[in-house]
C-alpha positions in Angstrom: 148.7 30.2 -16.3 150.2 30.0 -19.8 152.3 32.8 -19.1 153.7 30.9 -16.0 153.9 27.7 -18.0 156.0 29.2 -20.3 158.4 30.9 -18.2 159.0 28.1 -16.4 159.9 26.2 -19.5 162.1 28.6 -20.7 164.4 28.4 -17.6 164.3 24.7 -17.8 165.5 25.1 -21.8 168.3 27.2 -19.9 169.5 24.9 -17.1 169.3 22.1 -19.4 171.6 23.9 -21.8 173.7 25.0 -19.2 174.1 21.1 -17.9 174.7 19.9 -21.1 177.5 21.9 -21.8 179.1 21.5 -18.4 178.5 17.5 -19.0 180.3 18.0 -22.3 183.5 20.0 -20.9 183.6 17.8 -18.7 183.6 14.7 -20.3 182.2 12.6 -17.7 179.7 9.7 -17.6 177.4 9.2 -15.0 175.4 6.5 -13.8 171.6 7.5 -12.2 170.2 6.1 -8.8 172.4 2.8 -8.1 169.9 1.1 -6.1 170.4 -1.2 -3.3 167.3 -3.5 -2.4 168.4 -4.8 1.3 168.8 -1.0 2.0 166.6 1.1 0.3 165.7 4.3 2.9 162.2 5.7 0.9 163.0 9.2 2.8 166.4 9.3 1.7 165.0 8.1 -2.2 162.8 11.4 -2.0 164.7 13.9 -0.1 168.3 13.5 -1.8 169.0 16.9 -3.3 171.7 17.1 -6.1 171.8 20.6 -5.6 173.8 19.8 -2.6 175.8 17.5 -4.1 176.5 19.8 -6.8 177.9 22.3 -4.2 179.8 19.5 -2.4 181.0 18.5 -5.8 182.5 22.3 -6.8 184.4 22.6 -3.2 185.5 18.9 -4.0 187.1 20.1 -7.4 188.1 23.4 -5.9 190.1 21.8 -3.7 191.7 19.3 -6.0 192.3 22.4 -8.2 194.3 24.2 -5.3 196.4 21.2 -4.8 197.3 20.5 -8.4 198.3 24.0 -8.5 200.5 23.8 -5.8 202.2 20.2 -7.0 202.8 21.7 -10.1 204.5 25.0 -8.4 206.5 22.5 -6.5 207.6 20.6 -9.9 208.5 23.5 -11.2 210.5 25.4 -8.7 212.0 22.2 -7.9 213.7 20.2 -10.6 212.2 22.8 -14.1 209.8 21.7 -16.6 211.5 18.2 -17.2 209.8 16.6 -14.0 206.5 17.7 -15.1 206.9 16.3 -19.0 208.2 13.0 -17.0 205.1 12.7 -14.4 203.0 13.2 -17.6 204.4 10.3 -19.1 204.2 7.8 -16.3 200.5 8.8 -16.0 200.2 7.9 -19.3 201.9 4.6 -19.0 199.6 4.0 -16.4 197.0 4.3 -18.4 198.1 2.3 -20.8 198.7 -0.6 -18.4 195.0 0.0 -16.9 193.8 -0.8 -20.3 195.6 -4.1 -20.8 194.0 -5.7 -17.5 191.5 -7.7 -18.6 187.9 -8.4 -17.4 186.7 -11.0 -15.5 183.5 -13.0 -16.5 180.9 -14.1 -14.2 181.7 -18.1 -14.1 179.3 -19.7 -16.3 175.8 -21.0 -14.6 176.0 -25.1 -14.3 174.2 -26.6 -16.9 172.4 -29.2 -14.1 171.1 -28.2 -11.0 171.5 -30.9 -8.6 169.4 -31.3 -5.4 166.4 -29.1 -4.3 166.5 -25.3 -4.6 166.5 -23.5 -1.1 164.6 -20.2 -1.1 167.4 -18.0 -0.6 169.1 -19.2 -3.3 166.4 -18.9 -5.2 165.8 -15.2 -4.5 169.5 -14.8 -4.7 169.4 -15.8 -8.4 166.7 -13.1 -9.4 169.5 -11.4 -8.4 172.3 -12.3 -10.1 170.0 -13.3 -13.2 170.4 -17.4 -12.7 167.7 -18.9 -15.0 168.6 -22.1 -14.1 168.5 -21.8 -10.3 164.8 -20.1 -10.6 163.6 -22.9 -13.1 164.8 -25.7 -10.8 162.7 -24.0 -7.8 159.6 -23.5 -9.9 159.9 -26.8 -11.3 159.5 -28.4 -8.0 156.5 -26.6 -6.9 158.4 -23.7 -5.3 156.2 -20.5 -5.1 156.7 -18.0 -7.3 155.8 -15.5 -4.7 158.5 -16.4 -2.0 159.8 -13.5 -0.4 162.1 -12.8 2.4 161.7 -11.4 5.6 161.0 -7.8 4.0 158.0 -9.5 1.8 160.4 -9.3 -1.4 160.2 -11.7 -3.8 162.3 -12.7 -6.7 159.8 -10.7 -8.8 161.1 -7.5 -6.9 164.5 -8.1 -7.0 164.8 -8.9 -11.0 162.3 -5.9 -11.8 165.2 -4.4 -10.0 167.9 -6.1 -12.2 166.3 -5.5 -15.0 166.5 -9.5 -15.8 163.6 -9.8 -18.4 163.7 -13.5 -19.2 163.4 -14.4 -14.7 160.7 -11.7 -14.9 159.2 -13.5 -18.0 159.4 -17.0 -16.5 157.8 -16.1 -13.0 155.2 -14.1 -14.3 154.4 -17.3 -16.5 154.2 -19.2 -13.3 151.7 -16.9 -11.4 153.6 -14.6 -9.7 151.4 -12.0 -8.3 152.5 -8.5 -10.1 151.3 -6.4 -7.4 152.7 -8.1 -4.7 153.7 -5.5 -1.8 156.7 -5.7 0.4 157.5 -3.9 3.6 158.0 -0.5 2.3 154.6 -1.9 0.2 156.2 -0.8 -2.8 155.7 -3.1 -6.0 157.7 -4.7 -8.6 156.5 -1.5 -11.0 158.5 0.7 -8.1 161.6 -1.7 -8.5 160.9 -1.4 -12.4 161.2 2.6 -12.1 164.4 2.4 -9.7 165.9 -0.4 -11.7 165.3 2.0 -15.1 164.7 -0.4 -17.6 161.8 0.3 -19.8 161.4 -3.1 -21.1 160.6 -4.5 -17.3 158.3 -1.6 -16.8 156.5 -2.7 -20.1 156.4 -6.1 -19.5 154.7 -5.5 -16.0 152.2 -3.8 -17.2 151.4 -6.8 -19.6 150.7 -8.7 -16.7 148.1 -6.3 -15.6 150.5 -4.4 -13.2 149.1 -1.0 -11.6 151.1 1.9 -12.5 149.1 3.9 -9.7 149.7 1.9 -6.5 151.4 3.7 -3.5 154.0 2.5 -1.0 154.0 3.4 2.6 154.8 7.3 1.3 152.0 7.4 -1.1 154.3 7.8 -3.7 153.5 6.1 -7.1 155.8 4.6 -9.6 155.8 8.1 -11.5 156.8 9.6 -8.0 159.8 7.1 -8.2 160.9 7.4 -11.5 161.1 11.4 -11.4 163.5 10.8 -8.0 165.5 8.4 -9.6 166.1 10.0 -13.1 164.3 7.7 -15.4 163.4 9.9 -17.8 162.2 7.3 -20.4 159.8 5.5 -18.1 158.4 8.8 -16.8 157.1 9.8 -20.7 155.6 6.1 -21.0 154.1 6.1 -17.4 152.5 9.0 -19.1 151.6 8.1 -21.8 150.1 4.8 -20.6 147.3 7.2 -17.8 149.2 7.9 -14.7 148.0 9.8 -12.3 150.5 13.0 -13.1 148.9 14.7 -10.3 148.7 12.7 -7.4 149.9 13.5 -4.2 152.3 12.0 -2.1 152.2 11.6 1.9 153.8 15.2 2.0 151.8 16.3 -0.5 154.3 16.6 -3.1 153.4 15.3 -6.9 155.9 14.2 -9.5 156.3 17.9 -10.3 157.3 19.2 -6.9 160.0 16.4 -6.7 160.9 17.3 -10.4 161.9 20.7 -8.9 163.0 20.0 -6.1 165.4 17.3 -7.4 166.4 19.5 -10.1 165.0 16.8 -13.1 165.1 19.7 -15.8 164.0 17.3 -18.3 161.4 15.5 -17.0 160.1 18.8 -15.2 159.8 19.8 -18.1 157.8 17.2 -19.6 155.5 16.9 -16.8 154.5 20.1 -17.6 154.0 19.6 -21.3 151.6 17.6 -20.5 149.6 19.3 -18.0 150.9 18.8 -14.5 149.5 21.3 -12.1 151.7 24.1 -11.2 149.9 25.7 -8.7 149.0 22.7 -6.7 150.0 23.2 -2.9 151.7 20.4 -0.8 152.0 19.9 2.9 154.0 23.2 3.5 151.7 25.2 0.9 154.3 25.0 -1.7 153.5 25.3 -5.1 156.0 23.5 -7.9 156.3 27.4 -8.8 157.1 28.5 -5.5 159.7 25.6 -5.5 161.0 27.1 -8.8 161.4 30.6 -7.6 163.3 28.8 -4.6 165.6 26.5 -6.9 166.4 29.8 -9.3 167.6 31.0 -6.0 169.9 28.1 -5.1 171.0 28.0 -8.4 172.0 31.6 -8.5 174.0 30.8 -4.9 175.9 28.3 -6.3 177.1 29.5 -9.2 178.0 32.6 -7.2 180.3 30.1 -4.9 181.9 29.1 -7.7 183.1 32.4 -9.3 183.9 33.0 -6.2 186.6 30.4 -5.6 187.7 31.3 -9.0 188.5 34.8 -8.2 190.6 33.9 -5.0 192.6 31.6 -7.0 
């Protein structure tokens, strides 16, 4: 097993290098898991395979590539190296007047709330982080577990958010912490799509269970490895969860690791002792799923020279 362990970390050093150098050439930033909580589709959470998007994302380029090359051919042939110095510099004039636009703030939250709070507006400010509005409702004897017609409260949504001083103020005023909506996930499963350590630590405070299950019998370390959230995976593990526990499918944080392509947190789940040769509901092992993902990798990276060479 050591032997395996190994090997399998040592191709994870290797696609991690590899990403981080294509991140670097590139020179892009990128934002994990935007989350929307009116819509959330738990199948879609798990099953979302970047290794697909990947490949939709080099045909994407590949194409834009093509047709650069054949504007510039155009520019060229057509009015000589002069056109394409002076499409340059309106881009960058562009630029420049992208960068003068200023931002607009939020208008500032009324420094008196008049009247009663409704309940949607109340959830609607755990939202948009409106201290005020969510006062004014508790103030008045408003539950602090009023949810809407999918069981979510306002402690789901800011968990969400990542709004620490709502969180802070409901919790204050009894909101249950393990309250379950629809999907029966928790605010700890908002927490770890939401990606804010802080929330995730505060829950837990407030005696939140980092080993409940929503209606796929995935845990908060189930989501967090989905989502990305590499940070909160290391402190879910480090504060006891389950690292083995198995999903409805019978997948554990490790086989979505692989699946989903998490180099970094695969790798940490197997630092700390994740079990490579568990099977899930097909008789997969994370192992197997690794041989498979080598595999896909290898495919890809073949489509790519490919396009390259017929250019």
């Amino acid at each position: 097993m050591e032997k395996e362990v190994k090997w399998a970390t040592d191709l994870i050093d290797q696609k991690l290098e590899l990403e981080e150098k294509t991140e670097k050439m590139k020179g892009r930033s990128r934002k994990t898991g935007l989350v929307n909580i009116e819509n959330l589709d738990l199948e879609e959470e798990k099953y979302n395979h970047p290794l697909d998007r990947g490949i939709a994302r080099l045909k994407a380029e590949e194409r834009v590539r093509k047709t650069s090359l054949d504007l510039r051919r155009e520019i060229v042939d057509v009015g000589g190296i002069e056109n394409l110095m002076e499409l340059r510099k309106q881009r960058k004039e562009k630029k420049k007047r992208r960068s003068r636009v200023s931002v607009v703030e939020p208008p500032p939250e009324n420094e008196e709330i008049m009247g009663p709070v409704q309940s949607e507006e109340f959830l609607k400010a755990a939202v948009e982080g409106k201290i005020k509005i969510i006062e004014k409702f508790l103030e008045d004897d408003g539950s602090a577990d009023t949810h809407d017609e999918f069981r979510r409260t306002a402690l789901h949504r800011a968990s969400l958010e990542g709004h620490v001083n709502i969180l802070q103020k409901l919790l204050d005023s009894k909101a249950t912490v393990n309250f379950r909506d629809r999907l029966d996930s928790t605010a700890m499963h908002w927490a770890c799509r939401g990606g804010k350590l802080e929330v995730v630590k505060l829950l837990q405070n407030y005696g939140a269970d980092i080993n409940m299950k929503d209606k796929l019998l995935s845990t908060p370390l189930h989501v967090a490895t989905r989502t990305g959230r590499v940070d909160i995976v290391e402190h879910l593990i480090a504060t006891g969860v389950d690292i083995n526990y198995k999903d409805r499918e019978g997948d554990t944080a490790l086989h979505d690791a692989v699946r989903l392509n998490r180099y970094k947190i695969m790798k940490m789940l197997i630092i700390y002792g994740a079990n490579m040769a568990t099977k899930n509901g097909e008789g997969k092992t994370p192992m197997d799923l690794v041989q498979q993902w080598q595999s896909d990798t290898r495919d890809a990276l073949s489509t790519k020279m490919s396009s390259e060479i017929q250019a």
